[in-house]
TIVO-2410 file (N, C-alpha, C; in nm, 3 decimals):
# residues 84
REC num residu      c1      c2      c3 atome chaine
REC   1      X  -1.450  -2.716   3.015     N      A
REC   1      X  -1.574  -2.643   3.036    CA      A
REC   1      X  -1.547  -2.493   3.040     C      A
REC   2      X  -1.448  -2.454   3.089     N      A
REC   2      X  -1.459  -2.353   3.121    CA      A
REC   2      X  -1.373  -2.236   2.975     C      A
REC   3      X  -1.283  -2.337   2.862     N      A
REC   3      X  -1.241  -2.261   2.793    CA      A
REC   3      X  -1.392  -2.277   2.685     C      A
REC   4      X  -1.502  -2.320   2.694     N      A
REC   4      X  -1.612  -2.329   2.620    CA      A
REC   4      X  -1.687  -2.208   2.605     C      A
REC   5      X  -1.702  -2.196   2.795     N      A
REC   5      X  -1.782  -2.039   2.820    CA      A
REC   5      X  -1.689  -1.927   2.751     C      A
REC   6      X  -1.581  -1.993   2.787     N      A
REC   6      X  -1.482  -1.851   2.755    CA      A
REC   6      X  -1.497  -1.777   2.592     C      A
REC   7      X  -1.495  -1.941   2.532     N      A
REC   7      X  -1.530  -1.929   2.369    CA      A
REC   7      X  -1.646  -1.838   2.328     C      A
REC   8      X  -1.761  -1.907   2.385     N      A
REC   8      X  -1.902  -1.880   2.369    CA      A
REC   8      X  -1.939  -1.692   2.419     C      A
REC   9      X  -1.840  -1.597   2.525     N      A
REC   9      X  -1.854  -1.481   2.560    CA      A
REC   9      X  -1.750  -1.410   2.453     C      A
REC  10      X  -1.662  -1.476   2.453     N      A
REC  10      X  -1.628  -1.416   2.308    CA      A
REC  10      X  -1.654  -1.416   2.155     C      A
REC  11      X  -1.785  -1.498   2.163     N      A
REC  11      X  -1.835  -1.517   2.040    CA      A
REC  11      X  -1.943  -1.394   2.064     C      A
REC  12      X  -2.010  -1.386   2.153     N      A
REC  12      X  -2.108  -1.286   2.177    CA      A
REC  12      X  -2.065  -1.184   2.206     C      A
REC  13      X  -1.938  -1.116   2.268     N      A
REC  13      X  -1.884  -0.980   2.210    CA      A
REC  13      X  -1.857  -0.957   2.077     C      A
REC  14      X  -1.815  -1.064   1.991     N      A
REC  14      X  -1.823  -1.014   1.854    CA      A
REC  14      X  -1.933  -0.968   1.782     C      A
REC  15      X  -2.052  -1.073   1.797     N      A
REC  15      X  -2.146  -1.077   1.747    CA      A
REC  15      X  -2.238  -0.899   1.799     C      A
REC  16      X  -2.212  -0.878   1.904     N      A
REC  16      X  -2.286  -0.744   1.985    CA      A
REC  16      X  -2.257  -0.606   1.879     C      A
REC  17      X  -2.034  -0.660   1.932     N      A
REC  17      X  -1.991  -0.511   1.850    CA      A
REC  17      X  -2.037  -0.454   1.755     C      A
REC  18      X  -2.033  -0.642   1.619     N      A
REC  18      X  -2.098  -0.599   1.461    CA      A
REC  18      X  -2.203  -0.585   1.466     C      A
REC  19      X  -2.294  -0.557   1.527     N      A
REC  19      X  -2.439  -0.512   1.475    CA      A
REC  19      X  -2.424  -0.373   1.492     C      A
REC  20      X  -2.343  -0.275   1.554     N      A
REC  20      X  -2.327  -0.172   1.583    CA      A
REC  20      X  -2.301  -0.062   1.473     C      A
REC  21      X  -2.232  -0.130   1.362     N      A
REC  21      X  -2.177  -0.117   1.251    CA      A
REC  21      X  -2.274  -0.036   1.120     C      A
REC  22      X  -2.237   0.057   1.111     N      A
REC  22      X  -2.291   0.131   0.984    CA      A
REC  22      X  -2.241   0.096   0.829     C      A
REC  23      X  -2.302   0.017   0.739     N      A
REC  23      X  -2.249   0.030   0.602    CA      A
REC  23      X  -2.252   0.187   0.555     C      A
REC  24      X  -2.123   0.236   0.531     N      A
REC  24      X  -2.110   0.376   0.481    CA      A
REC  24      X  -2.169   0.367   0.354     C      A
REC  25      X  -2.179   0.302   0.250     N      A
REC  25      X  -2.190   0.306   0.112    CA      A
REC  25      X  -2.396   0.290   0.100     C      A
REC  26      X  -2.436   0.269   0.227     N      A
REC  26      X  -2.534   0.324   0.237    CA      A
REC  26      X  -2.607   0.439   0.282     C      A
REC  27      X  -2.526   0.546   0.343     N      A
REC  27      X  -2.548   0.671   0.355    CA      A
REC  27      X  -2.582   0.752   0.251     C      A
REC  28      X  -2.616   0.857   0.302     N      A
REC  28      X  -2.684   0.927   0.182    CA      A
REC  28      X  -2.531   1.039   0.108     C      A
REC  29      X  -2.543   1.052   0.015     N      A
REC  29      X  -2.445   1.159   0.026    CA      A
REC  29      X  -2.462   1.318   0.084     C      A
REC  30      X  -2.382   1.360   0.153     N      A
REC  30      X  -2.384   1.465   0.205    CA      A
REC  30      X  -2.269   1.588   0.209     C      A
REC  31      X  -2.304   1.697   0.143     N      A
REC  31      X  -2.231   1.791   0.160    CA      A
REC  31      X  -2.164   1.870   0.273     C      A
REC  32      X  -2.263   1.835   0.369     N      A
REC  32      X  -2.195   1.922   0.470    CA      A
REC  32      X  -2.273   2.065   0.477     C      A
REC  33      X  -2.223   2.128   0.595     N      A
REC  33      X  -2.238   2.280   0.647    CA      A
REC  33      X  -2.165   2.410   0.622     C      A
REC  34      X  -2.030   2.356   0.574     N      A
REC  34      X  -1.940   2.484   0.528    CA      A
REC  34      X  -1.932   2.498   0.457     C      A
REC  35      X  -1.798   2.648   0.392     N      A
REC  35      X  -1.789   2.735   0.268    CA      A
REC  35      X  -1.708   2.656   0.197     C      A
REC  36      X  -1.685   2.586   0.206     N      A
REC  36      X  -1.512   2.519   0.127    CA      A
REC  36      X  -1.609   2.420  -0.022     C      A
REC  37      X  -1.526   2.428  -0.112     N      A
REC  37      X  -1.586   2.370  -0.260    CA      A
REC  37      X  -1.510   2.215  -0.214     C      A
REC  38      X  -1.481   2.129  -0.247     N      A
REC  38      X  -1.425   2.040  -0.251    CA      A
REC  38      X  -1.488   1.906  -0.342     C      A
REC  39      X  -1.389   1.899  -0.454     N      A
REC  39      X  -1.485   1.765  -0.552    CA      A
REC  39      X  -1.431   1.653  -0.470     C      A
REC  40      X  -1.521   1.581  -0.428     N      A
REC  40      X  -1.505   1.403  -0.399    CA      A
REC  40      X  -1.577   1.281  -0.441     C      A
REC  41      X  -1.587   1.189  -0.396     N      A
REC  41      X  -1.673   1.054  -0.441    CA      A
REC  41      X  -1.719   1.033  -0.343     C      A
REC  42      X  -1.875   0.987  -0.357     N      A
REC  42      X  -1.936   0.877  -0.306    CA      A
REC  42      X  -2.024   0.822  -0.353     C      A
REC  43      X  -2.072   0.679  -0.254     N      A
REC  43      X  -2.139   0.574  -0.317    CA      A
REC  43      X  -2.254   0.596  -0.318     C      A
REC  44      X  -2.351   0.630  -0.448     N      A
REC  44      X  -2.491   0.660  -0.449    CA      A
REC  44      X  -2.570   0.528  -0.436     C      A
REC  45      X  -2.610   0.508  -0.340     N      A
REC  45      X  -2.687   0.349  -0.376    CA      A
REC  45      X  -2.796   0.332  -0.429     C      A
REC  46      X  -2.906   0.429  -0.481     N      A
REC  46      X  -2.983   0.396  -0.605    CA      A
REC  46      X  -2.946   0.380  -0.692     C      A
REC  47      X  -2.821   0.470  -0.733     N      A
REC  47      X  -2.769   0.411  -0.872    CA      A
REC  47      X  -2.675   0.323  -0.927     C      A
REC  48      X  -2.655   0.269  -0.751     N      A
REC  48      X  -2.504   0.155  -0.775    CA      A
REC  48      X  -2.402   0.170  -0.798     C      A
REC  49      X  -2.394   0.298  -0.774     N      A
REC  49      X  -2.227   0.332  -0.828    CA      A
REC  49      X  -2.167   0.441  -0.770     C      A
REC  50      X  -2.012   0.436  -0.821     N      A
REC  50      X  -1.977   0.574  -0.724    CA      A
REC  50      X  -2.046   0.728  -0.816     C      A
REC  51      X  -1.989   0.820  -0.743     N      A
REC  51      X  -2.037   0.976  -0.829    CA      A
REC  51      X  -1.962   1.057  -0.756     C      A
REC  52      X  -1.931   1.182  -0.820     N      A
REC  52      X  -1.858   1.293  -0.786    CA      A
REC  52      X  -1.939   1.403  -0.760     C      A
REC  53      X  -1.896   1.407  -0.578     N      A
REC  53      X  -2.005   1.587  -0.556    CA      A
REC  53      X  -1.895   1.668  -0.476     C      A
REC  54      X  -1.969   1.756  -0.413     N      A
REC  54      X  -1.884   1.903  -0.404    CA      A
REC  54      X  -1.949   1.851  -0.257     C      A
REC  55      X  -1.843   1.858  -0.187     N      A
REC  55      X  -1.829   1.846  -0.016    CA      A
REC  55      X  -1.753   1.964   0.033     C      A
REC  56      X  -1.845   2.030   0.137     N      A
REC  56      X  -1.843   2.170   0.189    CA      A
REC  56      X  -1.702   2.223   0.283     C      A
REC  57      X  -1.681   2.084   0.305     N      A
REC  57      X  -1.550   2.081   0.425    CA      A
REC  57      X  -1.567   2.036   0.524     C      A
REC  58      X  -1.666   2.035   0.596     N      A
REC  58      X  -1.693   2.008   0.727    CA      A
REC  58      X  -1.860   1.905   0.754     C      A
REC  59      X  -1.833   1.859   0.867     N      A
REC  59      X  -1.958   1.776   0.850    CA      A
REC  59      X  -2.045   1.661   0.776     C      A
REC  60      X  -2.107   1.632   0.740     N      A
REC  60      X  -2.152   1.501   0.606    CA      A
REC  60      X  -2.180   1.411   0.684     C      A
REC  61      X  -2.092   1.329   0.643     N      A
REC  61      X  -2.068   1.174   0.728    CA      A
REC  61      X  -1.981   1.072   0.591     C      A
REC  62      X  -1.975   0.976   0.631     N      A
REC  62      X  -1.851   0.876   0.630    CA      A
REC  62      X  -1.842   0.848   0.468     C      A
REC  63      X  -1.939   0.863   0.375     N      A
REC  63      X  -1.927   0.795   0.284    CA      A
REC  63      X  -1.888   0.936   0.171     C      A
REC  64      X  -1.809   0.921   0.195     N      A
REC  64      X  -1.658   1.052   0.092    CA      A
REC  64      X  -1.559   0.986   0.110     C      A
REC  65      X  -1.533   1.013  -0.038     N      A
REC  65      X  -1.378   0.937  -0.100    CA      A
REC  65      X  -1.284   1.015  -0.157     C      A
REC  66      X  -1.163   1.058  -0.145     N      A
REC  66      X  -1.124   1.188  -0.197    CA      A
REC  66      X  -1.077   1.114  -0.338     C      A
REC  67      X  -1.092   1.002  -0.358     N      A
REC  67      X  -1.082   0.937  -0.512    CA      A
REC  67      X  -1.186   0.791  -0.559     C      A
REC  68      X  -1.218   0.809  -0.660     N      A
REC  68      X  -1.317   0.733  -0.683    CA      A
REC  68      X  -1.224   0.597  -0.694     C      A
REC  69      X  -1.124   0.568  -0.701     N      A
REC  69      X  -1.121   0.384  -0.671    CA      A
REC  69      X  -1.092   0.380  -0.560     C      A
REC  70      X  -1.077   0.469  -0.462     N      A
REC  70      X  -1.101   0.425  -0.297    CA      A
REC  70      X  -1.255   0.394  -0.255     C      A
REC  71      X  -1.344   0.477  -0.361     N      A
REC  71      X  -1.481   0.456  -0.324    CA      A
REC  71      X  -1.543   0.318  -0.389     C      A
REC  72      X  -1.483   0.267  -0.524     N      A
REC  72      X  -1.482   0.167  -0.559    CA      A
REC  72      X  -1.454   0.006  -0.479     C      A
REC  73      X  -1.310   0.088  -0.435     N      A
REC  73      X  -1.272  -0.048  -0.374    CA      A
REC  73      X  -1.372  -0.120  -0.250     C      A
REC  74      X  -1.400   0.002  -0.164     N      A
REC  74      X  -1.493   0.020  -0.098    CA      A
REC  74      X  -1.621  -0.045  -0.043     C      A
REC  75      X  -1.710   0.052  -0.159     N      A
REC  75      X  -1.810   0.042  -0.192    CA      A
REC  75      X  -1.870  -0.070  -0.312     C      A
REC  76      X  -1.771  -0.117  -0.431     N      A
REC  76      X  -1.792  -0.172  -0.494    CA      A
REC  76      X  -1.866  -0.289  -0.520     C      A
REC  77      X  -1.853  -0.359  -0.384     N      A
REC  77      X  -1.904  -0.491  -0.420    CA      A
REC  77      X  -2.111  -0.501  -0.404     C      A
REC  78      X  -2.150  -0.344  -0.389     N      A
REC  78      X  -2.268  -0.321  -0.399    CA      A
REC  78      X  -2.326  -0.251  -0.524     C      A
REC  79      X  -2.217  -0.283  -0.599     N      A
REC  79      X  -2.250  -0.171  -0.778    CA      A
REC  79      X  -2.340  -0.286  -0.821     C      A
REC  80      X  -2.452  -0.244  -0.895     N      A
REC  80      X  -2.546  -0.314  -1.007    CA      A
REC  80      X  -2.476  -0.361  -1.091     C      A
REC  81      X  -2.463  -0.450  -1.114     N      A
REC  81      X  -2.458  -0.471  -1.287    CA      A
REC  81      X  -2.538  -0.454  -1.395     C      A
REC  82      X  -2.453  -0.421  -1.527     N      A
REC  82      X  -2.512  -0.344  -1.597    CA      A
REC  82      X  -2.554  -0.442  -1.744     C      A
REC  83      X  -2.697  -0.452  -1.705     N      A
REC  83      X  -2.789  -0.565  -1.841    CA      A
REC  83      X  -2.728  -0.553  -1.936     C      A
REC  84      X  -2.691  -0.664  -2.002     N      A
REC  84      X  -2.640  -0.650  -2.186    CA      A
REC  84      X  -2.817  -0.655  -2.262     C      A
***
């Protein structure tokens, strides 16, 4: 009985943590607040795919890739496919 409860409170700390959870590859892309040029990737999700923008240096949020098959690997499994 008692390794049941034990089961069952550790099923519901899991379950709590992951809802907490942000998909990055749904963020918007964001440049940021500062002077700095910087080309990177991220995952545009209207268009399903990764893209390359100019990130300021500072600030944004999570979904920057300083290479597009990190943003791929990533992000990928939310790319469109593309109609023949």
């Amino acid at each position: 009985m008692t390794k049941l409860l034990l089961l069952a409170l550790m099923l519901l700390c899991v379950v709590c943590l992951s809802q907490g959870r942000v998909n990055i590859c749904n963020l918007p892309l964001e440049k940021g607040q500062c002077r700095s040029r910087v080309k990177v990737y991220g995952y545009n999700p209207r268009k399903g795919s990764c893209e390359r923008f100019t990130y300021s240096g500072c600030g944004g949020n999570g979904n920057r890739f300083k290479h597009k098959r990190d943003c791929k690997r990533i992000c990928g499994k939310f790319s469109r496919k593309k109609k023949h």
